[in-house]
C-alpha atoms as an extended CHARMM CRD file, in Angstrom:
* protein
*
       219  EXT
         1         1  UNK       CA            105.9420000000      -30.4640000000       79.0030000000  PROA      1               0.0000000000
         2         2  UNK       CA            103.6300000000      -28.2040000000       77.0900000000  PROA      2               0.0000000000
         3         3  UNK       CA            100.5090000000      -29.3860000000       75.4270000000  PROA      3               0.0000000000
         4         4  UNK       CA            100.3380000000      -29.6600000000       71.9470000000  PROA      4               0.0000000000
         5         5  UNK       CA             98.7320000000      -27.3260000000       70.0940000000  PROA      5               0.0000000000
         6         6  UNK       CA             95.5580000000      -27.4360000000       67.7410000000  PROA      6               0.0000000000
         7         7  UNK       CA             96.9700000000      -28.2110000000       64.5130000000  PROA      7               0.0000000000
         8         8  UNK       CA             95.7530000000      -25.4500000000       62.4190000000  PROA      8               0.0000000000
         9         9  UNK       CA             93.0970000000      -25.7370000000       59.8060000000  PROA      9               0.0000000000
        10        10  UNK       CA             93.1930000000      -24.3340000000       56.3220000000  PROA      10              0.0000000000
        11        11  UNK       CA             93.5550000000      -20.3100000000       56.0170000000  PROA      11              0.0000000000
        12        12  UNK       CA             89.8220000000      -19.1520000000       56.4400000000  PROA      12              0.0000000000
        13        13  UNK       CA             88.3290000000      -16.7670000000       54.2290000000  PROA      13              0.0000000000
        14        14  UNK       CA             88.2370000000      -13.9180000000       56.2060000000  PROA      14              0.0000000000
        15        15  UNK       CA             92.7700000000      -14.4750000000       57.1840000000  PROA      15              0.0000000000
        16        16  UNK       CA             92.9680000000      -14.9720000000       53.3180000000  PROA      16              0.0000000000
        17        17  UNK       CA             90.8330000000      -11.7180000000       52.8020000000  PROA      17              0.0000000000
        18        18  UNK       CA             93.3640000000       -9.6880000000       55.4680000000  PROA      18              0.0000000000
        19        19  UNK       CA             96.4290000000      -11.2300000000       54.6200000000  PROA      19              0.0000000000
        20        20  UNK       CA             95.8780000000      -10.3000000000       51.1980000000  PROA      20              0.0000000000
        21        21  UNK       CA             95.1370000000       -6.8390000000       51.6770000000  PROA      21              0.0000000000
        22        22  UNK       CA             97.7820000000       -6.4260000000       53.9530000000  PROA      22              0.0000000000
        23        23  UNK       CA            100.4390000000       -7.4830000000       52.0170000000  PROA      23              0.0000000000
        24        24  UNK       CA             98.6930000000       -4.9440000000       49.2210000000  PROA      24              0.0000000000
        25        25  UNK       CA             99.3180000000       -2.1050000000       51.8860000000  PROA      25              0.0000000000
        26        26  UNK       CA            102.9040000000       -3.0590000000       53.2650000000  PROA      26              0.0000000000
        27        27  UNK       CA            105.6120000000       -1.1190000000       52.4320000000  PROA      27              0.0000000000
        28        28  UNK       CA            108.6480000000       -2.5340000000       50.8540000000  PROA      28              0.0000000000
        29        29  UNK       CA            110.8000000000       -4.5380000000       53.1560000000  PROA      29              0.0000000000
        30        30  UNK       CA            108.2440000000       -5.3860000000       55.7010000000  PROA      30              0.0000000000
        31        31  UNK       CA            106.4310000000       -8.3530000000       56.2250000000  PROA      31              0.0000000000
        32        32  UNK       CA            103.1440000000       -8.8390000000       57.5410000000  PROA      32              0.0000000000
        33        33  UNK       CA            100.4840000000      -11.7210000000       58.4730000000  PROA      33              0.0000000000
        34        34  UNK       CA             97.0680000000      -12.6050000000       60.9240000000  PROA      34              0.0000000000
        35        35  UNK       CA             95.6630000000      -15.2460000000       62.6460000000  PROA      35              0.0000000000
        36        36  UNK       CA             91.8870000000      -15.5430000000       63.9470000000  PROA      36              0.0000000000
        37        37  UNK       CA             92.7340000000      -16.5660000000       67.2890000000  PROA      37              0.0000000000
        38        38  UNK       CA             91.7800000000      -20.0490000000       68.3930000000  PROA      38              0.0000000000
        39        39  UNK       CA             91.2280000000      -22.6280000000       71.2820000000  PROA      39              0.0000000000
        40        40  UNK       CA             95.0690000000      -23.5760000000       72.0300000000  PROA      40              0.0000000000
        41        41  UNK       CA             96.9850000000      -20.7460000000       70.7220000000  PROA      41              0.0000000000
        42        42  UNK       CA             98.4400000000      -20.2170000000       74.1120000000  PROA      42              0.0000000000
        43        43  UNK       CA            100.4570000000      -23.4860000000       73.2760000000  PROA      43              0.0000000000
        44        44  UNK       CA            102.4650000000      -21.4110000000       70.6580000000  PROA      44              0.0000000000
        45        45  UNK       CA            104.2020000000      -19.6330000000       73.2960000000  PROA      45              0.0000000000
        46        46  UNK       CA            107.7740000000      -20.1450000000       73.3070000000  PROA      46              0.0000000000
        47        47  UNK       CA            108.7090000000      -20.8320000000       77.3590000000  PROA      47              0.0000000000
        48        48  UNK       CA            110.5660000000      -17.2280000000       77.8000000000  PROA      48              0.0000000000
        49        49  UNK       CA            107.5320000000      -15.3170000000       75.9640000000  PROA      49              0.0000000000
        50        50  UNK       CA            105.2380000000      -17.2790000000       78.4160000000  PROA      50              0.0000000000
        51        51  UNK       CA            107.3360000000      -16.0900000000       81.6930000000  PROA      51              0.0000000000
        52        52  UNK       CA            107.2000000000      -12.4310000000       80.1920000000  PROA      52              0.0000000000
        53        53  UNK       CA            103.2910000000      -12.5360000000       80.1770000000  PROA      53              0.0000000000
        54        54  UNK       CA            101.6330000000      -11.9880000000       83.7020000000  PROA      54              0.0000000000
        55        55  UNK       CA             98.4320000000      -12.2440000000       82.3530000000  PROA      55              0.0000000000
        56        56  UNK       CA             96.5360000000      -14.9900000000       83.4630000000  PROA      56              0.0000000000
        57        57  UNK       CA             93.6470000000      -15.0160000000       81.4820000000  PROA      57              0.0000000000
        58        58  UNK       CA             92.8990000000      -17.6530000000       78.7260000000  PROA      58              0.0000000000
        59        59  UNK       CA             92.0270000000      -15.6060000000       76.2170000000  PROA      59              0.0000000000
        60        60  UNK       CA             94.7420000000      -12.4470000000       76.6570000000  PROA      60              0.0000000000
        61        61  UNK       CA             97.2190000000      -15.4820000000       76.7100000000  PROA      61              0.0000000000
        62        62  UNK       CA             95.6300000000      -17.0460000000       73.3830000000  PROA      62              0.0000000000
        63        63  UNK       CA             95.5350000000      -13.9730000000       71.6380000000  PROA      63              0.0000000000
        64        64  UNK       CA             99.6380000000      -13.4480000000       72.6400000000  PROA      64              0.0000000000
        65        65  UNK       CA            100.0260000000      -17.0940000000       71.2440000000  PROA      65              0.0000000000
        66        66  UNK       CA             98.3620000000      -15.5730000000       68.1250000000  PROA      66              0.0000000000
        67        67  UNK       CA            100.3320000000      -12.5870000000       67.6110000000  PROA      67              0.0000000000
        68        68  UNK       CA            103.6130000000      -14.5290000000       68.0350000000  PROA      68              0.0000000000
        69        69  UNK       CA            102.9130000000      -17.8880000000       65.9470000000  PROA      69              0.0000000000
        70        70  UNK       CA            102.5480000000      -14.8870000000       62.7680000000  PROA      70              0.0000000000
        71        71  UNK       CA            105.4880000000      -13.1850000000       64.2880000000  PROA      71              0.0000000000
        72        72  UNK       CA            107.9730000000      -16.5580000000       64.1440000000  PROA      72              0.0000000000
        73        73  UNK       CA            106.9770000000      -17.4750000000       61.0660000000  PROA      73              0.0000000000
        74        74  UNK       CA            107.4680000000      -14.2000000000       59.5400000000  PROA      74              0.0000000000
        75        75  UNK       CA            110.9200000000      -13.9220000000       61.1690000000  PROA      75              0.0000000000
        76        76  UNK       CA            111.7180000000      -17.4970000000       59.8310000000  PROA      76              0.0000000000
        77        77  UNK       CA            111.0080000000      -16.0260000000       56.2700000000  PROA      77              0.0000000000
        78        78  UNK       CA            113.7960000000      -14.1410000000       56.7220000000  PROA      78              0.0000000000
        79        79  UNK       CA            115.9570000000      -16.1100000000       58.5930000000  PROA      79              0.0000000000
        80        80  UNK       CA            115.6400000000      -16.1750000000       61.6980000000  PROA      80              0.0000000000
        81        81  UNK       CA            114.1130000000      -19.0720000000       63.6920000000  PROA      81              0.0000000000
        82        82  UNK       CA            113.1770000000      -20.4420000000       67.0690000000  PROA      82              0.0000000000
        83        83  UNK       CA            113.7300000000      -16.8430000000       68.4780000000  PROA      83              0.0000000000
        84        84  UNK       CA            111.4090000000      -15.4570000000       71.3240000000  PROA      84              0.0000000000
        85        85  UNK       CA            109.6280000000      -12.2390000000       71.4600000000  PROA      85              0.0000000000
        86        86  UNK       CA            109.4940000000      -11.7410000000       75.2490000000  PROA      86              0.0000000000
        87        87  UNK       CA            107.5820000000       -8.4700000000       76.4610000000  PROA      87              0.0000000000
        88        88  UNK       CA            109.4200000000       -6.0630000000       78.0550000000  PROA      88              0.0000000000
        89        89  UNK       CA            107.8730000000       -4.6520000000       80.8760000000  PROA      89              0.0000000000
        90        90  UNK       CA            106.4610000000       -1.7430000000       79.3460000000  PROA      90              0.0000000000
        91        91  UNK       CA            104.6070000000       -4.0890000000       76.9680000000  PROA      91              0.0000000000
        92        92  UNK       CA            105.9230000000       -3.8050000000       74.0040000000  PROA      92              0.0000000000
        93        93  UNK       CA            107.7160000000       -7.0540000000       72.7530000000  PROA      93              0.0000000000
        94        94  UNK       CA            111.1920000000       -7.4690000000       72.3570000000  PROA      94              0.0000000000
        95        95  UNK       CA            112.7270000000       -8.5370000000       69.0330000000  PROA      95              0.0000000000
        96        96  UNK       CA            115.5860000000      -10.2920000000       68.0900000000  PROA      96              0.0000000000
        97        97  UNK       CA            118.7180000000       -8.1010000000       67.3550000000  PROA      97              0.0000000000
        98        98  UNK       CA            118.5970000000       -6.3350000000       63.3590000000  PROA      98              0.0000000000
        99        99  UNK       CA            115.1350000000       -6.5730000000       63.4100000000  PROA      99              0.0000000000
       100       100  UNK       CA            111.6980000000       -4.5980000000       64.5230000000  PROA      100             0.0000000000
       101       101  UNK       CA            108.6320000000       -5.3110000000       64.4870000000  PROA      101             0.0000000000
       102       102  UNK       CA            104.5350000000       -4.7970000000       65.9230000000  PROA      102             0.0000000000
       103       103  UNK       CA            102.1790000000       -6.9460000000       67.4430000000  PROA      103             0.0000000000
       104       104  UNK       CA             98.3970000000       -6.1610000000       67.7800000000  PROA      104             0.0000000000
       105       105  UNK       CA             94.8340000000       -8.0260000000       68.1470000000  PROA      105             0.0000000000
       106       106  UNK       CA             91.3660000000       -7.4660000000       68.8440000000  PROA      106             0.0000000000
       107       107  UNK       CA             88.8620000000      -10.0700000000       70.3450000000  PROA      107             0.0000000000
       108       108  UNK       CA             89.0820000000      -12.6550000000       67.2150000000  PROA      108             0.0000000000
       109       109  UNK       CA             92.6180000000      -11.4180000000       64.8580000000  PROA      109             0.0000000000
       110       110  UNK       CA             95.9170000000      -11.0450000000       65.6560000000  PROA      110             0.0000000000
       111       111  UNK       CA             98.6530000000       -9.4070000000       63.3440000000  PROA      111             0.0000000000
       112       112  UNK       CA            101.7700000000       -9.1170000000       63.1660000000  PROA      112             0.0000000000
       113       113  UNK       CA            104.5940000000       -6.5940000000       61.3350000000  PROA      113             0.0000000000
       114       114  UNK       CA            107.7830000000       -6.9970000000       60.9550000000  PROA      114             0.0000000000
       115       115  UNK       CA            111.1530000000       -6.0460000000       58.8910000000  PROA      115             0.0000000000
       116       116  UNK       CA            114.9140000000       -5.7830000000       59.3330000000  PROA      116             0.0000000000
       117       117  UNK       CA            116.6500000000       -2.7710000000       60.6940000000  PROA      117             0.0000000000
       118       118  UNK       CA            118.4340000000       -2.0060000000       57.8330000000  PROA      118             0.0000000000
       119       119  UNK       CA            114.7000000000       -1.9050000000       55.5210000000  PROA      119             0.0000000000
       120       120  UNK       CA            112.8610000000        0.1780000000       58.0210000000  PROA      120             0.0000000000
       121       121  UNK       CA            113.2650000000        2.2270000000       61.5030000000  PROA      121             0.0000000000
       122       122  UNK       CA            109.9750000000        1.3150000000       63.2320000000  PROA      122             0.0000000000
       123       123  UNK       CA            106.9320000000       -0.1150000000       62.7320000000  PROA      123             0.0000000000
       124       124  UNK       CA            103.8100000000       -0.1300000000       64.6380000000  PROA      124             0.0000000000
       125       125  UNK       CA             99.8260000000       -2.0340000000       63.8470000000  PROA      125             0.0000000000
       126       126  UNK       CA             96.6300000000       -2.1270000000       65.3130000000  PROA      126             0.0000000000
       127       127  UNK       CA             93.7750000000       -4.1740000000       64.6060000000  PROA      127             0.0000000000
       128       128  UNK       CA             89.8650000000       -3.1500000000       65.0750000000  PROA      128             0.0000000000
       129       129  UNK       CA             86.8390000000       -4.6050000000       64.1570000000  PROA      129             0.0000000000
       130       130  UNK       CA             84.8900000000       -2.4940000000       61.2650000000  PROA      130             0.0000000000
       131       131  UNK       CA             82.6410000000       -0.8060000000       63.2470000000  PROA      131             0.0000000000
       132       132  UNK       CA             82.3700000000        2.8370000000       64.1250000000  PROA      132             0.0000000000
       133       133  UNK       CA             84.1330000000        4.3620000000       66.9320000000  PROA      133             0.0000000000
       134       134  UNK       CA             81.4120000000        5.0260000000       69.9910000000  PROA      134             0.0000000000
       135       135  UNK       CA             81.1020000000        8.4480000000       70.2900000000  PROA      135             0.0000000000
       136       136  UNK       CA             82.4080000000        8.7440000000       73.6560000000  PROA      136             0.0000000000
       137       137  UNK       CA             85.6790000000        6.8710000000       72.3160000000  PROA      137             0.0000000000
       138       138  UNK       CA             85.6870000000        9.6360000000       69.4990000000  PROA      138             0.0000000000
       139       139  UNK       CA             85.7300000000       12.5830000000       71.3210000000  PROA      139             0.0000000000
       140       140  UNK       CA             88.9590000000       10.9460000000       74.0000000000  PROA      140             0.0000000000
       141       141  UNK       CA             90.5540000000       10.1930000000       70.3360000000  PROA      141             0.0000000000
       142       142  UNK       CA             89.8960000000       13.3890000000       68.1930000000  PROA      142             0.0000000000
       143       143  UNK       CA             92.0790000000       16.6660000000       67.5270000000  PROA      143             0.0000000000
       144       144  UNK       CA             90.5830000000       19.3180000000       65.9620000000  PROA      144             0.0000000000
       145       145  UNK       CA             93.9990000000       18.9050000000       64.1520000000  PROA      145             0.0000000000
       146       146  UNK       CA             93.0890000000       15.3970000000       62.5660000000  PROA      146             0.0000000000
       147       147  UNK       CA             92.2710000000       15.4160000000       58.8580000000  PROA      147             0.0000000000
       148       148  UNK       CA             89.7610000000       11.9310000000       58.0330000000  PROA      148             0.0000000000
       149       149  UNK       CA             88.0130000000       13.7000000000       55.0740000000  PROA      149             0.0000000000
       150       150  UNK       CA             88.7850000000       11.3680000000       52.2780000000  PROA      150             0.0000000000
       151       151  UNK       CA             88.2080000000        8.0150000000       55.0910000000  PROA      151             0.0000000000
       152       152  UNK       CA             85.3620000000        5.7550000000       54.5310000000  PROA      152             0.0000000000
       153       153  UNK       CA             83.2060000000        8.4880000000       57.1320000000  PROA      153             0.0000000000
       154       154  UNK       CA             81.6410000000        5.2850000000       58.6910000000  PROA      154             0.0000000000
       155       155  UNK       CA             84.9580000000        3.5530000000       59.8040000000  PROA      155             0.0000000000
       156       156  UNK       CA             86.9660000000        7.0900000000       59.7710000000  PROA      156             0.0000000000
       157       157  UNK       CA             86.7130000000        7.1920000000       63.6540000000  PROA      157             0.0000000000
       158       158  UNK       CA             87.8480000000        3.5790000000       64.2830000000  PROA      158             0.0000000000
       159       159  UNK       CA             90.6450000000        4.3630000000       61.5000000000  PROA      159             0.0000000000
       160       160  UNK       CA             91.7230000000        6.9670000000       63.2680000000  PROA      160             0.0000000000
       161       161  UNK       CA             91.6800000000        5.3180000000       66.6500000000  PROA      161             0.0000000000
       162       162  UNK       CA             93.7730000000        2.2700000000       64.7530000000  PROA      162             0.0000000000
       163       163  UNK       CA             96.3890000000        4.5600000000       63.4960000000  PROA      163             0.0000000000
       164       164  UNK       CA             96.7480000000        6.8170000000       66.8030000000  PROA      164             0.0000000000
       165       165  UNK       CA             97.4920000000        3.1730000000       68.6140000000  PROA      165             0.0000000000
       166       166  UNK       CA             99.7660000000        2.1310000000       65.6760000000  PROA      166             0.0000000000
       167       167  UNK       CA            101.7230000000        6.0550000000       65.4100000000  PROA      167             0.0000000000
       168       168  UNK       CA            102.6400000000        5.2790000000       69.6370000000  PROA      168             0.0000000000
       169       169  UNK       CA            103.8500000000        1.4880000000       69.0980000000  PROA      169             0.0000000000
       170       170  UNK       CA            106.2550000000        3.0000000000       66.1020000000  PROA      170             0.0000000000
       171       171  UNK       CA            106.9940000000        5.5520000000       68.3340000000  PROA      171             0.0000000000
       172       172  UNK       CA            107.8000000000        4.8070000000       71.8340000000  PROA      172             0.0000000000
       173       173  UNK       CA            110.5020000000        2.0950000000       71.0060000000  PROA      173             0.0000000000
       174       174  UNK       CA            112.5680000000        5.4670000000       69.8360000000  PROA      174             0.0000000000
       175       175  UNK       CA            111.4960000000        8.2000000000       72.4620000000  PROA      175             0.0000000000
       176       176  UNK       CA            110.4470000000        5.5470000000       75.0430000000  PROA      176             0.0000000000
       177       177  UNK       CA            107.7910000000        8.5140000000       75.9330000000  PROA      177             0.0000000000
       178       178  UNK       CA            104.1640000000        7.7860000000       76.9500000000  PROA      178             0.0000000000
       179       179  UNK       CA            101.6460000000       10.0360000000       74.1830000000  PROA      179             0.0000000000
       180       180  UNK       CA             98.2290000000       10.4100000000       74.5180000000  PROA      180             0.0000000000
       181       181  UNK       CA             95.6980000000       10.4210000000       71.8020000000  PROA      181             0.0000000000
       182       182  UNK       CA             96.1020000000       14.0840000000       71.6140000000  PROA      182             0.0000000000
       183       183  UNK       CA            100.2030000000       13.8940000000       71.5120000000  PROA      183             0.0000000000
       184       184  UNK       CA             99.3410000000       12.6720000000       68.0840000000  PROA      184             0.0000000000
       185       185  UNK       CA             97.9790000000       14.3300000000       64.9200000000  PROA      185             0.0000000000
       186       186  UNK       CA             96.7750000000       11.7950000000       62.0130000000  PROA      186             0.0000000000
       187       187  UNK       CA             95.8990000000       13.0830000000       58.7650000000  PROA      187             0.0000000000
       188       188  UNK       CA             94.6990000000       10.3870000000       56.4490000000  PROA      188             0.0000000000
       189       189  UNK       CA             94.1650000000       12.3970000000       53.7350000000  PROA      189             0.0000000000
       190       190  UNK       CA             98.2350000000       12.3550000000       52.7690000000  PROA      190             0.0000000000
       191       191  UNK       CA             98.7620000000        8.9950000000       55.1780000000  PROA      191             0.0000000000
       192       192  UNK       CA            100.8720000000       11.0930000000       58.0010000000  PROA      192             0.0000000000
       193       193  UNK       CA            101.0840000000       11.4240000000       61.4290000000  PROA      193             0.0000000000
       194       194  UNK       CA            102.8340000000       13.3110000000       63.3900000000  PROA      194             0.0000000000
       195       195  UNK       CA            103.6040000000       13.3900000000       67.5900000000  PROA      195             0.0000000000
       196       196  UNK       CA            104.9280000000       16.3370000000       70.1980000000  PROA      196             0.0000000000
       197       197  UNK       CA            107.8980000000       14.6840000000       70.3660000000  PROA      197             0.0000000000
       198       198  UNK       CA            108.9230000000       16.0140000000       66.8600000000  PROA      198             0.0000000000
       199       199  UNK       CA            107.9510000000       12.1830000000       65.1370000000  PROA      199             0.0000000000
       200       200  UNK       CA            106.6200000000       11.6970000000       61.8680000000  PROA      200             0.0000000000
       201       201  UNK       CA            105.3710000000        8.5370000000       60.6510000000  PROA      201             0.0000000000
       202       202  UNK       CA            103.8420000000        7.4540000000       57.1940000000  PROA      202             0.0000000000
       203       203  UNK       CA            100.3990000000        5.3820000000       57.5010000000  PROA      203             0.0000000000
       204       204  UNK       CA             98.4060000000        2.9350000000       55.4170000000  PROA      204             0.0000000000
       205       205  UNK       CA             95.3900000000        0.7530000000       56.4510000000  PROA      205             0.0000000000
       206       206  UNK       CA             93.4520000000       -1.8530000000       55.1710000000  PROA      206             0.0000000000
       207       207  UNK       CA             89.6710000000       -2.1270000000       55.5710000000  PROA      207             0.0000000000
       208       208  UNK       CA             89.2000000000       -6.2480000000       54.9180000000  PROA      208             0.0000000000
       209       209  UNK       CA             87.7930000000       -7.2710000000       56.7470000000  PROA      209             0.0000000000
       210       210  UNK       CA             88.9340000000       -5.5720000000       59.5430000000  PROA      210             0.0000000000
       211       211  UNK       CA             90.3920000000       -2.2900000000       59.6470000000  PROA      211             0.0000000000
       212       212  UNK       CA             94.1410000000       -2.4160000000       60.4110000000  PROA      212             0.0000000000
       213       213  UNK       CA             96.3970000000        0.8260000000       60.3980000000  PROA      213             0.0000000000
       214       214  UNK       CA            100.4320000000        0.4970000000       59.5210000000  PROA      214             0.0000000000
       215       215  UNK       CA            102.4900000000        3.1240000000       60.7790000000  PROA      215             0.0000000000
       216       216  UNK       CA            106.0240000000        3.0540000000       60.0110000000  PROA      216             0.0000000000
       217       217  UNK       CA            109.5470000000        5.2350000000       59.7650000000  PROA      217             0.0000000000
       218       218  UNK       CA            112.0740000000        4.7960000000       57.1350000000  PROA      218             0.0000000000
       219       219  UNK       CA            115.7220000000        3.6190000000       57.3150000000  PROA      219             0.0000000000
């Protein structure tokens, strides 16, 4: 028998902050949520998402428990309940059949994005704390192709970074192609992105408190 889980206390401010903004951001058709991950969340694994996760450690375990306790719930809004997200074993997580979705977290948040087949093609998020990119991290991630003039120019490198990570989980679910950071062009100035592999994906982001990138392709 599993151990229960920590009940969970009242929304904080800074999930009622992100939720809020995210659900500004998201596109029509897709739902969207977050979590600041805490002691226990582990417990919210359902037992075929827990098989699917070698990782052993407590807190890449807790923040998968995160990610997936916003991911059920969101898939119960529409219907669909007591369903597990298993990762395949390229990582990405599996979703139930008519449906697609994204998973992401940093150190504290999780989020989650998801939507019916029939509302959207892909989706992919990322998560980051709002703090600029190190500059050694900026120069792996930049194009001289990338466009971040109208970004906040503090957080435009960690934007950037978000939406590059978001643009390949949209992406690889179709072309089931590794990309690298330059196998994908961002301009945030018209929210696009584009990849090699002849992809184009529409982008928002939130900066509250956290930045978080949404990259997604229509029906």
């Amino acid at each position: 028998m599993r151990p229960a889980a920590n009940p969970s206390p009242p929304d904080l401010p800074e999930e009622s902050s992100l939720a809020q903004a995210l659900a500004a951001i998201a596109p029509h058709g897709v739902r969207t949520g977050c979590r600041l991950i805490r002691e226990g969340d582990e417990t919210h694994l359902l037992p075929e998402e827990a098989r699917s996760i070698p990782a052993r450690q407590p807190a890449m375990r807790r923040a998968s428990g995160a990610a997936r306790w916003i991911a059920h719930r969101l898939l119960a809004d529409i219907g669909i309940k007591n369903i597990a997200i298993p990762r395949a074993p390229s990582g990405a997580p599996v979703w139930p059949h008519g449906t697609i979705g994204s998973l992401a977290h940093d150190d504290d948040m999780a989020v989650a994005a998801v939507a019916r087949i029939a509302d959207m093609s892909s989706l992919g998020i990322d998560v980051e704390p709002a703090l600029p990119l190190p500059d050694d991290v900026f120069a792996l991630v930049a194009t001289g192709a990338d466009r971040m003039d109208t970004a906040d120019q503090h957080l435009a490198g960690r934007i950037l970074f978000a939406a590059k990570e978001a643009v390949y989980k949209a992406v690889y679910p179709l072309d089931h192609q590794v990309l690298g950071y330059e196998d994908i062009t961002v301009d945030l100035n018209t929210g696009r992105a584009t990849t090699t592999t002849g992809r184009s994906a529409n982008l928002v982001y939130c900066i509250a408190p956290r930045v978080v990138v949404l990259a997604f392709i229509g029906e």
